[in-house]
PLY file of the C-alpha trace (Angstrom):
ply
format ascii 1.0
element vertex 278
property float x
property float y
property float z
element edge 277
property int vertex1
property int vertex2
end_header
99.26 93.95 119.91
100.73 92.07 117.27
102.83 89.28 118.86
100.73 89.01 122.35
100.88 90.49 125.37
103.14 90.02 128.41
104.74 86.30 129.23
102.13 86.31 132.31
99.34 86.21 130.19
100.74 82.66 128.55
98.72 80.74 131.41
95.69 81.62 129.20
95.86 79.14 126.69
97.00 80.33 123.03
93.74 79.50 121.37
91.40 80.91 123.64
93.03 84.04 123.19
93.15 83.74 119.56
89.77 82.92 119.42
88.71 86.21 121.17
90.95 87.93 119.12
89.40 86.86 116.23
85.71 87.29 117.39
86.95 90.78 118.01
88.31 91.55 114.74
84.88 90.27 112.71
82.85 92.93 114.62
85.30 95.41 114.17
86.29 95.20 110.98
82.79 95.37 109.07
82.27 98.60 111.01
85.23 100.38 110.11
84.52 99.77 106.42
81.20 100.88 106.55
82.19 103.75 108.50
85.23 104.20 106.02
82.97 103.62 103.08
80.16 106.44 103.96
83.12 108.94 105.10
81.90 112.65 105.63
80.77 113.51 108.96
79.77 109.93 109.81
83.51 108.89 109.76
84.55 111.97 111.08
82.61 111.23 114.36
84.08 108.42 114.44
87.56 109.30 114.66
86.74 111.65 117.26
85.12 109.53 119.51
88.52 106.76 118.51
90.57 110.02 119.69
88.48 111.16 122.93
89.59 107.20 123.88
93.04 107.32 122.95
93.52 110.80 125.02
91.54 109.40 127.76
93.71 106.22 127.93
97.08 108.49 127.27
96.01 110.43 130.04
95.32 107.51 132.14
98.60 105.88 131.86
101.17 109.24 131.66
98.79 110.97 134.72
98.08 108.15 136.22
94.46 109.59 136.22
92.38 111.66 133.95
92.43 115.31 134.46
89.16 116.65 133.61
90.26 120.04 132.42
93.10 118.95 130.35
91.25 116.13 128.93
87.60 118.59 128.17
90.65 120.77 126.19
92.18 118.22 124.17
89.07 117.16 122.53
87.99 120.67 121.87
90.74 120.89 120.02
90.66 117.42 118.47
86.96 118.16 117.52
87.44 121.90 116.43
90.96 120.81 114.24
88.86 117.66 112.77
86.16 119.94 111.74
88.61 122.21 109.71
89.57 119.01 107.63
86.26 118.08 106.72
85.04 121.70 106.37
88.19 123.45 105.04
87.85 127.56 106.10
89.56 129.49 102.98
92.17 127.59 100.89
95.47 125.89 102.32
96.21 124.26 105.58
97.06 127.74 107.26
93.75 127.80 109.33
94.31 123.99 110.73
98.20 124.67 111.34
96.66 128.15 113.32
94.56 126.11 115.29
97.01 123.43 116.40
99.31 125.91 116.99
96.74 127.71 119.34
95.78 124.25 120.25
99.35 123.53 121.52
99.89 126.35 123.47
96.65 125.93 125.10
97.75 122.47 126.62
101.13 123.48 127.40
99.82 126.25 129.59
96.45 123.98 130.90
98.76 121.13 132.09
101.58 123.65 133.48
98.93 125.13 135.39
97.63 122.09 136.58
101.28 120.71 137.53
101.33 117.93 134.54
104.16 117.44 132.46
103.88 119.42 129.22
105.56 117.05 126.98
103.18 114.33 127.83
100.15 115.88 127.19
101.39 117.75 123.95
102.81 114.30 123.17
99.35 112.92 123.95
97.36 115.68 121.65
99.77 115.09 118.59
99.59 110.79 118.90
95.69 111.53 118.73
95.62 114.15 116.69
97.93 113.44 113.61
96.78 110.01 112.48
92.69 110.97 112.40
93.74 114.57 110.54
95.43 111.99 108.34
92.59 109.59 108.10
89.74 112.45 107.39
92.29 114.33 105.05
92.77 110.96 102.71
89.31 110.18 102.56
88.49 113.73 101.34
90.60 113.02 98.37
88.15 112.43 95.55
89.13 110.06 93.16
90.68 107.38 95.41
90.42 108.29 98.84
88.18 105.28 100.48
90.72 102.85 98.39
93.77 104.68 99.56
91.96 104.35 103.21
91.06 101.03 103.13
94.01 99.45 101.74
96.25 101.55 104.56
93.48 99.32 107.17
93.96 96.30 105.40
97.93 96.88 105.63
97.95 97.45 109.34
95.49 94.43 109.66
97.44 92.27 107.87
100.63 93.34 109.88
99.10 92.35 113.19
97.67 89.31 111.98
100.71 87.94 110.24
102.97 88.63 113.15
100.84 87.27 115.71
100.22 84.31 114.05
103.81 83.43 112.70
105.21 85.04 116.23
103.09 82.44 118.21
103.63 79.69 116.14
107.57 80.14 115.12
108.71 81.83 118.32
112.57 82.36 117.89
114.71 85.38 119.34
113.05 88.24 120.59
112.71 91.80 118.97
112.89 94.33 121.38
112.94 92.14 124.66
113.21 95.20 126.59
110.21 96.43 125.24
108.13 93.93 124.50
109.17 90.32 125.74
106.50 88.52 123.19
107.21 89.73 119.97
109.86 87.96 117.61
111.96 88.42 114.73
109.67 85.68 113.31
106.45 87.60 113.56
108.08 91.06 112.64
108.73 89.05 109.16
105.48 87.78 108.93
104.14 90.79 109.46
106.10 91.86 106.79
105.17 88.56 104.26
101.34 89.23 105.21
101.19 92.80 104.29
103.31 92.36 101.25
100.72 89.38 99.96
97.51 92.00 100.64
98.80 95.05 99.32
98.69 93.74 95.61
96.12 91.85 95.79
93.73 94.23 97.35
95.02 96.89 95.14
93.65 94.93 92.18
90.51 94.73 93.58
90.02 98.47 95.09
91.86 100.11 90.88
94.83 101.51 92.21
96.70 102.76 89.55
100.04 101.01 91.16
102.02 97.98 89.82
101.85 95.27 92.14
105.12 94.88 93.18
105.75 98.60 94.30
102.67 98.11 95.87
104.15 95.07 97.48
107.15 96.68 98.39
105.48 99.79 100.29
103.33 97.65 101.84
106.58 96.06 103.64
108.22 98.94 104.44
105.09 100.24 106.07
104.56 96.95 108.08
108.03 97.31 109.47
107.14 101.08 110.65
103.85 99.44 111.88
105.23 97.25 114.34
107.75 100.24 115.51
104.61 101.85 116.08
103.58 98.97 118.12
107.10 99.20 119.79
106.48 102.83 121.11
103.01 101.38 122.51
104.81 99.35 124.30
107.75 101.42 125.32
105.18 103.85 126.79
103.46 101.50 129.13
106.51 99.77 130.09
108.15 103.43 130.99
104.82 103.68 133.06
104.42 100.29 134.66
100.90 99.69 132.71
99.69 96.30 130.75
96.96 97.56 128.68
96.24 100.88 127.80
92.49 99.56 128.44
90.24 97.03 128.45
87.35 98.20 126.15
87.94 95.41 123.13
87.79 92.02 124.56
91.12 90.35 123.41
92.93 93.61 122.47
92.77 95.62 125.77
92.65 99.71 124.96
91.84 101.72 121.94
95.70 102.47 121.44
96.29 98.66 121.98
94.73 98.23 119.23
95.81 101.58 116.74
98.85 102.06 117.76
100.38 100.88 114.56
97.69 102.76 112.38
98.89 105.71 114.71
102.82 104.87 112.64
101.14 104.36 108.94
98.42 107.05 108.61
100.73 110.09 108.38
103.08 108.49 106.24
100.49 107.31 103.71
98.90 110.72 103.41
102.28 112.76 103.43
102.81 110.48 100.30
99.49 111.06 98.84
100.71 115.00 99.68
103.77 114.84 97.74
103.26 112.39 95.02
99.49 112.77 94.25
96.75 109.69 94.52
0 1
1 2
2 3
3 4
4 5
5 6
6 7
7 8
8 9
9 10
10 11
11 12
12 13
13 14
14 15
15 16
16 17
17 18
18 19
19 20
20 21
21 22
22 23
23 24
24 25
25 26
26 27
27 28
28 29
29 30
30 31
31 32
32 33
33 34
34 35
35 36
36 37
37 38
38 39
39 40
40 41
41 42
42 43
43 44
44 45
45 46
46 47
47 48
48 49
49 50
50 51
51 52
52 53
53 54
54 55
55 56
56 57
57 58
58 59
59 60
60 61
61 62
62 63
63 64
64 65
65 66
66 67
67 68
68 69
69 70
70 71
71 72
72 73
73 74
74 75
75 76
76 77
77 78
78 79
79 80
80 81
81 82
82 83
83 84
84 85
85 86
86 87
87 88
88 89
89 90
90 91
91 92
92 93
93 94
94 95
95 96
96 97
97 98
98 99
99 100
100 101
101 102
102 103
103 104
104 105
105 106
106 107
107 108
108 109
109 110
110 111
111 112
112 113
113 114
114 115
115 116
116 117
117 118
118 119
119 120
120 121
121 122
122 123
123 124
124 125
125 126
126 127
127 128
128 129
129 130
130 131
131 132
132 133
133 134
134 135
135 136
136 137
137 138
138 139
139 140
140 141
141 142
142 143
143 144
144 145
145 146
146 147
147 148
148 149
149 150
150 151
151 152
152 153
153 154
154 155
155 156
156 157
157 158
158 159
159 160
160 161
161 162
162 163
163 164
164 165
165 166
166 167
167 168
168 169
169 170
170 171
171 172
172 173
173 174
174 175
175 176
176 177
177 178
178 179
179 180
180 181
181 182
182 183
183 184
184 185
185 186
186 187
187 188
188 189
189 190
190 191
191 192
192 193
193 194
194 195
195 196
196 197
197 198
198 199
199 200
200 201
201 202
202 203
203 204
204 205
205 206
206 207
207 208
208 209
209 210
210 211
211 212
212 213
213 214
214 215
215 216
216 217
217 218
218 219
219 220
220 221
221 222
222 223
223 224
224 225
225 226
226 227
227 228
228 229
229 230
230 231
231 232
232 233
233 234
234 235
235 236
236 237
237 238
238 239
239 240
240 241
241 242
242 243
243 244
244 245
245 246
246 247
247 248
248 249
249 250
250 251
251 252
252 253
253 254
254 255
255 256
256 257
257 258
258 259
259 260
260 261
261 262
262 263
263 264
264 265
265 266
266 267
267 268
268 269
269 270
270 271
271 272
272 273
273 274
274 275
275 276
276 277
């Protein structure tokens, strides 16, 4: 999360959790350029298997446990709606909107049936499903889809990192106390500054055909709706008395720990590659 976790966890000291943090982030972040980089079914694996996790863990906290029915459905339909992206059946989106559609129903009437709360687990498909349609759909664009995709990472990145580190080190008045006790004002404009200093400069370097200061600009904007991505994270667990979402990366806790403001930014990005062109 971008400015820390809950106020118990300040007992561990600041730079021992940085430093795992950090450790983290160089594994990660290697892999998900590669995986970026080669695109086709290789990345398209891979942001099923990132949504199996993040309906597992949605599951986990809104069910308390993990329904092996509903959860065997969602992926099918995760998989089976992926698949459409990255092999399109006829022209148009009418065959993936079909499927959702189809998808949604199914879960509606799985989870009824199983005496779960609908809107959770359609809430659950849709936070897992949107953002990786997004992803594979972006990529797939020819000309500058692995820049466009990389430079949405880098923004997120750059979010979290800026307003962790400017969050821990300025402190000041709280955000959202409510929501999340730990993160600041302070780090919510960092987050902001951080983004808005990478989005130029890595546009240079990846040939997007943007001036640098709209590129600066959009960057902000889409840091802010980061960290309200982040917010809702945090809203969720709070509503269901849960810390982490998981504990599978060492210093970040679950999957949607540590997406949950990609979850925000991915749509957006490729709604504006939809409507204004790459």
């Amino acid at each position: 999360m971008a400015d820390g976790k809950d106020s118990a966890e300040r007992q561990i000291p600041v730079r021992s959790g940085f430093l795992v943090r950090a450790v983290s982030a160089l594994v990660l972040i290697p892999v998900a350029v590669l995986v970026v980089y080669l695109g086709g079914w290789i990345l398209a694996a891979f942001v099923t298997l990132a949504g199996a996790f993040i309906l597992h863990e949605w599951n986990s906290i809104t069910l308390g446990q993990v329904d092996r029915s509903l959860f065997a459905l969602e992926v099918v339909i995760l998989v089976v709606t992926l698949l459409l992206v990255l092999y399109p059946l006829g022209s148009g989106i009418l065959p993936a909107v079909l499927i959702v559609g189809l998808g949604v129903v199914s879960t509606v009437v799985v989870a009824a049936r199983r005496k779960h709360p609908p809107v959770w687990a359609v809430a659950g498909l849709c936070y897992a499903l949107v953002p990786g349609v997004a992803f594979l759909w972006v990529r797939q664009q020819d000309e500058m889809g692995f820049a466009l995709c990389l430079w949405t990472l880098a923004i997120v990145w750059a979010t979290d990192i800026g307003a962790y580190a400017v969050g821990k080190t300025v402190g000041g008045p709280r955000l959202a106390p409510r929501l999340s006790p730990n993160k600041t004002w302070a780090g919510l404009v960092g987050g902001v500054v951080f983004a808005g200093i990478v989005s130029p400069a890595l546009g240079v370097l990846l040939g997007l055909p943007y001036a640098w200061s709209p590129l600066a600009a959009v960057a902000g904007a889409l840091a802010v709706w980061e960290q309200a991505g982040d917010l809702l994270e945090s809203a969720l667990k709070r509503r269901f008395h849960v810390k982490d979402s998981g504990s599978l990366i060492p210093g970040h806790g679950g999957i949607m720990d540590r997406v949950d403001g990609f979850v925000f930014v991915m749509p957006v990005v490729a709604a504006g590659v939809y409507l204004f062109g790459a």
